[in-house]
MOPAC internal coordinates of N, CA, C and O (Angstrom, degrees):
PM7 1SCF
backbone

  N    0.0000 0     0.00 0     0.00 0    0    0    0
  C    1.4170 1     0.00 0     0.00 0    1    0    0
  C    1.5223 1   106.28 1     0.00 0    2    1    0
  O    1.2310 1   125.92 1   -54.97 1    3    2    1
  N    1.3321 1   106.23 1   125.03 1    3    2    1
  C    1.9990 1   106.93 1   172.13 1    5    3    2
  C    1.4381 1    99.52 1  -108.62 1    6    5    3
  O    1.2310 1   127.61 1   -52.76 1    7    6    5
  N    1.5749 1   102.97 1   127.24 1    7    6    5
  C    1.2809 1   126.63 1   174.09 1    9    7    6
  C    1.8399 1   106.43 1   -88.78 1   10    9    7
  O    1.2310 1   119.04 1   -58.40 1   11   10    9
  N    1.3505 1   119.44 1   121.60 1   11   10    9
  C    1.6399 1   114.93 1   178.11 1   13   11   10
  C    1.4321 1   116.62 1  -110.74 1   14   13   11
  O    1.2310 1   117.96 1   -79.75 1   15   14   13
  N    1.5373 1   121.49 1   100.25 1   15   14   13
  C    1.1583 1   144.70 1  -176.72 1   17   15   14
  C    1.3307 1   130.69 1  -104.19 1   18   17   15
  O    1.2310 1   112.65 1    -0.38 1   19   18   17
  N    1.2925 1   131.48 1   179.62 1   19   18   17
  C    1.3621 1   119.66 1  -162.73 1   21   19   18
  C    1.7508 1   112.26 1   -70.89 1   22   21   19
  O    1.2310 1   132.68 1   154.89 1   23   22   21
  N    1.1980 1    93.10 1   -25.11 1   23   22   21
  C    1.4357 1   110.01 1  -153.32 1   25   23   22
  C    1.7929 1    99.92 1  -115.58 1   26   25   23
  O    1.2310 1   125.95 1  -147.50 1   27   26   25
  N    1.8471 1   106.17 1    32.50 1   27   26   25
  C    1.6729 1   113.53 1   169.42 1   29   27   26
  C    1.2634 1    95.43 1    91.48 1   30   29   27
  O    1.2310 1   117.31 1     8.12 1   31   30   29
  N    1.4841 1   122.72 1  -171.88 1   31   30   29
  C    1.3959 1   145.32 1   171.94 1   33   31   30
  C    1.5033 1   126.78 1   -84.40 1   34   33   31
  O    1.2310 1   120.63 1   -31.43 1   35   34   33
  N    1.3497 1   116.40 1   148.57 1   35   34   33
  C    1.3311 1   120.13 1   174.45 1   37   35   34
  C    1.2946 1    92.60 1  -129.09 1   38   37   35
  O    1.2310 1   131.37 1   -26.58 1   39   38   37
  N    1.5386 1    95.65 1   153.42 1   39   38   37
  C    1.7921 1   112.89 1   173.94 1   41   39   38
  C    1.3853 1    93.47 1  -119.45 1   42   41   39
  O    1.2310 1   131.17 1   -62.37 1   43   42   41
  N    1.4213 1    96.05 1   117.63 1   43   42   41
  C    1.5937 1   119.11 1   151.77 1   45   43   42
  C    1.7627 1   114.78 1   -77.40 1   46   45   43
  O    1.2310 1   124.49 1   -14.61 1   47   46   45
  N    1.3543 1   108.99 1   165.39 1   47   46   45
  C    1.5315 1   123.90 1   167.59 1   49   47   46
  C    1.4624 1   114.98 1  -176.37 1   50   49   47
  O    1.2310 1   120.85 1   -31.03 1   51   50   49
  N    1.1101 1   115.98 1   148.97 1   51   50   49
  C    0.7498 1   150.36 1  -158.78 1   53   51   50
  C    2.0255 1   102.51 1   -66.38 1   54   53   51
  O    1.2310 1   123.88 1   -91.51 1   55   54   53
  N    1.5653 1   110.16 1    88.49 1   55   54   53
  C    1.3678 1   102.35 1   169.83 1   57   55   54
  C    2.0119 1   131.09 1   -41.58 1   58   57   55
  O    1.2310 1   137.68 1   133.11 1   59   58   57
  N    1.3622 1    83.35 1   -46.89 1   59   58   57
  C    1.8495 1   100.78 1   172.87 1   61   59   58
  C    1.3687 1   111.66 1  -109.96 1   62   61   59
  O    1.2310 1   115.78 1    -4.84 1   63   62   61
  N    1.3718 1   125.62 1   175.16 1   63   62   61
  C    1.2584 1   136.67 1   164.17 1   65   63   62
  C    1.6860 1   115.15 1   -45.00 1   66   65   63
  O    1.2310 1    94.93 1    38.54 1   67   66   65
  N    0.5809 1   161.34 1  -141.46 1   67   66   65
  C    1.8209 1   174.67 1    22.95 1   69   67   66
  C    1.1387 1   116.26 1   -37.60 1   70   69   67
  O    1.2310 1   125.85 1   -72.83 1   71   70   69
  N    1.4974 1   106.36 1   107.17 1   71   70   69
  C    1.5942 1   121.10 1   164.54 1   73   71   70
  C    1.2795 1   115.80 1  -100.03 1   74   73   71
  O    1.2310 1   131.74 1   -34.19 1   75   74   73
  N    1.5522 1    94.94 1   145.81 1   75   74   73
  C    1.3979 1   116.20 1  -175.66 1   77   75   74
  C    1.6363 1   110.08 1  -102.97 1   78   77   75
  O    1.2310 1   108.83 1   -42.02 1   79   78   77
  N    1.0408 1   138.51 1   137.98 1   79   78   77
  C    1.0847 1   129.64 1  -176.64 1   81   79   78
  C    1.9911 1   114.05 1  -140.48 1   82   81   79
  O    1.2310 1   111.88 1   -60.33 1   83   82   81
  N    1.3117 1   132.92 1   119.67 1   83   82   81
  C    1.1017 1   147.95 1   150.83 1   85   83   82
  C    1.4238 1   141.44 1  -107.73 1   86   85   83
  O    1.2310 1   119.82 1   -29.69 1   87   86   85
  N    1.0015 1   117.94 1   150.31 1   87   86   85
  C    1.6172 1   125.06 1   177.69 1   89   87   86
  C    1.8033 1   103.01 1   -98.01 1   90   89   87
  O    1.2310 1   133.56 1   -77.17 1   91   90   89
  N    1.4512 1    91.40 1   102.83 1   91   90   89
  C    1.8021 1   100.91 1   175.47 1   93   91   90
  C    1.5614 1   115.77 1   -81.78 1   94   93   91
  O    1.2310 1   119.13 1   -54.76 1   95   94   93
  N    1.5088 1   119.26 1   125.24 1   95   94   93
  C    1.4216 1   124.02 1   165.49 1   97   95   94
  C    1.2738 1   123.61 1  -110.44 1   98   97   95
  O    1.2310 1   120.92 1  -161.42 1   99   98   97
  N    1.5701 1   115.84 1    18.58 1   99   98   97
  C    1.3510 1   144.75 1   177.22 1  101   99   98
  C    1.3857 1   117.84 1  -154.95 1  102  101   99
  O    1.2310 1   124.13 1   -24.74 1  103  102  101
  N    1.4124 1   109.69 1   155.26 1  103  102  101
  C    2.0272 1   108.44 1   167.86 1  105  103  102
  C    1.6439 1   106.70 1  -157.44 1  106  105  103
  O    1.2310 1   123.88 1   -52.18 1  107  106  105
  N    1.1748 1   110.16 1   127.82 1  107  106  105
  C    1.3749 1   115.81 1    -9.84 1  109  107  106
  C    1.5765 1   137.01 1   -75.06 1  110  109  107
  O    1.2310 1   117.31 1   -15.34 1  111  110  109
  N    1.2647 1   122.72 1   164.66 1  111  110  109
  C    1.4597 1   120.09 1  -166.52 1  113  111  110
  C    1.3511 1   109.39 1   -83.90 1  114  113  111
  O    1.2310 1   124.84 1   -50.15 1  115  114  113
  N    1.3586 1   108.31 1   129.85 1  115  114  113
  C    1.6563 1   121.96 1   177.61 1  117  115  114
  C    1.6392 1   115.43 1  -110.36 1  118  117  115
  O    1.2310 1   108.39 1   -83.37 1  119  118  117
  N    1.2940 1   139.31 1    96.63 1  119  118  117
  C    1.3412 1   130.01 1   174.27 1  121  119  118
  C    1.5916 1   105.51 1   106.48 1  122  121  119
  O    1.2310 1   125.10 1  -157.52 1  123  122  121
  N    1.2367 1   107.80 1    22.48 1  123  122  121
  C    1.5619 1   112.36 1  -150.77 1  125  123  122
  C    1.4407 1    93.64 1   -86.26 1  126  125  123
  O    1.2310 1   102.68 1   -68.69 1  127  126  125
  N    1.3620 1   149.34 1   111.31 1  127  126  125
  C    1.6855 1   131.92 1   159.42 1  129  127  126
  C    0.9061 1   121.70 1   -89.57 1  130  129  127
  O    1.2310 1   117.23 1   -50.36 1  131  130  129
  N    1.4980 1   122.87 1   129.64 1  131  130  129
  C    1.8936 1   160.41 1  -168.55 1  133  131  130
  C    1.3477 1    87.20 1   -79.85 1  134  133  131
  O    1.2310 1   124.63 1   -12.19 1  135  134  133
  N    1.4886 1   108.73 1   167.81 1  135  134  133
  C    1.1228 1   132.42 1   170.23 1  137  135  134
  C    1.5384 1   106.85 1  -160.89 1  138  137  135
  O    1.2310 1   107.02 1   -41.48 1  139  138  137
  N    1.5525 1   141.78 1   138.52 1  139  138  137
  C    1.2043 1   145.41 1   162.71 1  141  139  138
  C    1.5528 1    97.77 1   -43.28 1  142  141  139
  O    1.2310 1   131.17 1   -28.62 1  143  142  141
  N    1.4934 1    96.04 1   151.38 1  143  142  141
  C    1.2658 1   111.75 1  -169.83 1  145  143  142
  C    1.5571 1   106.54 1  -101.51 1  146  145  143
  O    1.2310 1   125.95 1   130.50 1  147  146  145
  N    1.4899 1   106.16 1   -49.50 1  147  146  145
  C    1.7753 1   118.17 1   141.02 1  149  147  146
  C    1.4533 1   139.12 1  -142.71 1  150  149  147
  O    1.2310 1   121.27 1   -35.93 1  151  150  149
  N    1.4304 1   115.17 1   144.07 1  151  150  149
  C    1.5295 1   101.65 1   175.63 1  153  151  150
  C    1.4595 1   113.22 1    15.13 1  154  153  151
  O    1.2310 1   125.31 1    -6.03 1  155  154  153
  N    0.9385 1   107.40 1   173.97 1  155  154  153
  C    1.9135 1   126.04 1   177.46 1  157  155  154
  C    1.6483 1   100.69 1  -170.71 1  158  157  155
  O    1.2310 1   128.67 1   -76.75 1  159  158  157
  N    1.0192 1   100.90 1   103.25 1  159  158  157
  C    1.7954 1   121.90 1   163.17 1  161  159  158
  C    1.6118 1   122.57 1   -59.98 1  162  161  159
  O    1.2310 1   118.69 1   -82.77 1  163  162  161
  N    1.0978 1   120.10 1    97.23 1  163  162  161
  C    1.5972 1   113.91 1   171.93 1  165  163  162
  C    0.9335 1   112.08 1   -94.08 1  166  165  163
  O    1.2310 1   122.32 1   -32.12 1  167  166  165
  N    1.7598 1   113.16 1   147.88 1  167  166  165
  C    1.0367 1   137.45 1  -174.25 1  169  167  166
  C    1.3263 1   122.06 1  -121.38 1  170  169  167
  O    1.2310 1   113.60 1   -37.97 1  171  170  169
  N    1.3418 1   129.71 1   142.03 1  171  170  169
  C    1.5506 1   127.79 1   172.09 1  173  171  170
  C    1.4789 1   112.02 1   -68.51 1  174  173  171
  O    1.2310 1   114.27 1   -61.27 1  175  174  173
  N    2.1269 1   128.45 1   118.73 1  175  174  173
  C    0.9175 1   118.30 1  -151.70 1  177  175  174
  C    1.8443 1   107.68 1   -56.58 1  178  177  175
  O    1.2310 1   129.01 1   158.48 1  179  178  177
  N    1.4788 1   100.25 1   -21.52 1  179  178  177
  C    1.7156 1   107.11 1  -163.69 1  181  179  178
  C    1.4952 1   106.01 1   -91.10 1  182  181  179
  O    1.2310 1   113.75 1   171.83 1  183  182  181
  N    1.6741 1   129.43 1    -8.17 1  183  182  181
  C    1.2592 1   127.84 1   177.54 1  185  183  182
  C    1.4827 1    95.96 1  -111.43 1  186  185  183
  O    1.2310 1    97.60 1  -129.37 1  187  186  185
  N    1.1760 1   157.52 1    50.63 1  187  186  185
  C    1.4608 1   135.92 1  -163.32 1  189  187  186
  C    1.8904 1    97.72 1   -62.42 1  190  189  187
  O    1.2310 1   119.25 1   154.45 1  191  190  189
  N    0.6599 1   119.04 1   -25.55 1  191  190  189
  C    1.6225 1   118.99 1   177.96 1  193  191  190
  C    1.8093 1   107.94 1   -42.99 1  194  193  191
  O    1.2310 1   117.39 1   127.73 1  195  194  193
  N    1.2749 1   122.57 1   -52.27 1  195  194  193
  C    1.2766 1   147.29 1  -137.43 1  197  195  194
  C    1.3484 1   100.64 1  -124.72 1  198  197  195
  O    1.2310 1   125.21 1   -93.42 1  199  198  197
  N    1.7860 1   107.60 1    86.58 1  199  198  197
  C    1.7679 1   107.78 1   150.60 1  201  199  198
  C    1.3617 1   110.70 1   -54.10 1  202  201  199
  O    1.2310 1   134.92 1   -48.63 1  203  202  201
  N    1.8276 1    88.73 1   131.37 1  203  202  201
  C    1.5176 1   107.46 1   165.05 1  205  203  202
  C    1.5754 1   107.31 1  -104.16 1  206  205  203
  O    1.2310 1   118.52 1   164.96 1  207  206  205
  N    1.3957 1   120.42 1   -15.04 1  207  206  205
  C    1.6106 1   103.06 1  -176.75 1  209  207  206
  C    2.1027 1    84.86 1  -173.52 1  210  209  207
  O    1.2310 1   143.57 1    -2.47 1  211  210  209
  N    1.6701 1    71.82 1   177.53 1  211  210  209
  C    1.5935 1    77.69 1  -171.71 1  213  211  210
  C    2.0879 1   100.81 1  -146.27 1  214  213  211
  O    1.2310 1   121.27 1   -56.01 1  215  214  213
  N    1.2039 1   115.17 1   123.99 1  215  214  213
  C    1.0699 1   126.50 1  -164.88 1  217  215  214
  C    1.6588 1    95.86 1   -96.33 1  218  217  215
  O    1.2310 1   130.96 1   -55.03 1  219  218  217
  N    1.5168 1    96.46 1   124.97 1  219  218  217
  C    1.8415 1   103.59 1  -160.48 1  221  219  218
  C    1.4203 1    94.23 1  -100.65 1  222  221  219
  O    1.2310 1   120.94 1   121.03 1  223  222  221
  N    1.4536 1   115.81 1   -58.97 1  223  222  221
  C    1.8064 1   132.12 1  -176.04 1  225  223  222
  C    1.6276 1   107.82 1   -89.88 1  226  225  223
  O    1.2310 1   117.48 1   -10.91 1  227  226  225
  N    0.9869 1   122.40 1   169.09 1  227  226  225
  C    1.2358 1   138.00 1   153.71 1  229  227  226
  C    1.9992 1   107.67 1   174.00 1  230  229  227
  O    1.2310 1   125.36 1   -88.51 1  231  230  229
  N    1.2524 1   107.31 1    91.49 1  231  230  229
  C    1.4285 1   119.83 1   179.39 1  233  231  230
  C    1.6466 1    95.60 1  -100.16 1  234  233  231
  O    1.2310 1   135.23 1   -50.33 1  235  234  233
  N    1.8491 1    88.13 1   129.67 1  235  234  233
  C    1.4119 1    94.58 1   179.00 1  237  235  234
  C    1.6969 1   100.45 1  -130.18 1  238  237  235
  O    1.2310 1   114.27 1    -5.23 1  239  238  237
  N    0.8197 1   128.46 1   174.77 1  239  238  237
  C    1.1618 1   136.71 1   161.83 1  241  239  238
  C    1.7374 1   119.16 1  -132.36 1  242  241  239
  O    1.2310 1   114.51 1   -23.71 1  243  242  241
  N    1.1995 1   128.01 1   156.29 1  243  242  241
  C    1.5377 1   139.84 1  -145.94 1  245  243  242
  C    2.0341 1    92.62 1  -147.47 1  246  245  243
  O    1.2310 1   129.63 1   -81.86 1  247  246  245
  N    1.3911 1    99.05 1    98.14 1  247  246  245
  C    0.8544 1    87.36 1   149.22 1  249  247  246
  C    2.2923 1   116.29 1    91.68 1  250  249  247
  O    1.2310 1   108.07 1   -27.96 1  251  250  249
  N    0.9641 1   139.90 1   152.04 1  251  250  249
  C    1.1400 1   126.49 1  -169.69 1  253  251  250
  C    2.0755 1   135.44 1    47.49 1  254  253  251
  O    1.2310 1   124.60 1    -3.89 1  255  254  253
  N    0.9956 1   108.77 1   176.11 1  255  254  253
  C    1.7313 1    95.05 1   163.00 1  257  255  254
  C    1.6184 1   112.46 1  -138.52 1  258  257  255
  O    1.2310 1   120.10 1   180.00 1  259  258  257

């Protein structure tokens, strides 16, 4: 993720994995919406030490409208 600020860009990433998680009533799944399984911590790629933010939501959907 590039953040654009006064002072140029930062690259975030992803401290842990990001899981997606759904309840399938088909397979393959059509229209199906994910949800993080937990938080996801970002990190500055050049500080990995030092959360810069923390990604709470991320609803996706796979497929259908």
């Amino acid at each position: 993720m590039v953040i654009n600020g006064p002072e140029g860009q930062d690259v975030l990433v992803s401290k842990n994995p990001m899981i997606l998680r759904a309840d399938l009533t088909q397979y393959p799944p059509t229209g199906t919406v994910y949800s993080l399984e937990r938080p996801v911590e970002l990190v500055e790629a050049d500080h990995p030490e030092k959360v810069a933010g923390t990604l709470l939501t991320f609803p996706a959907q796979r497929g259908g409208l």
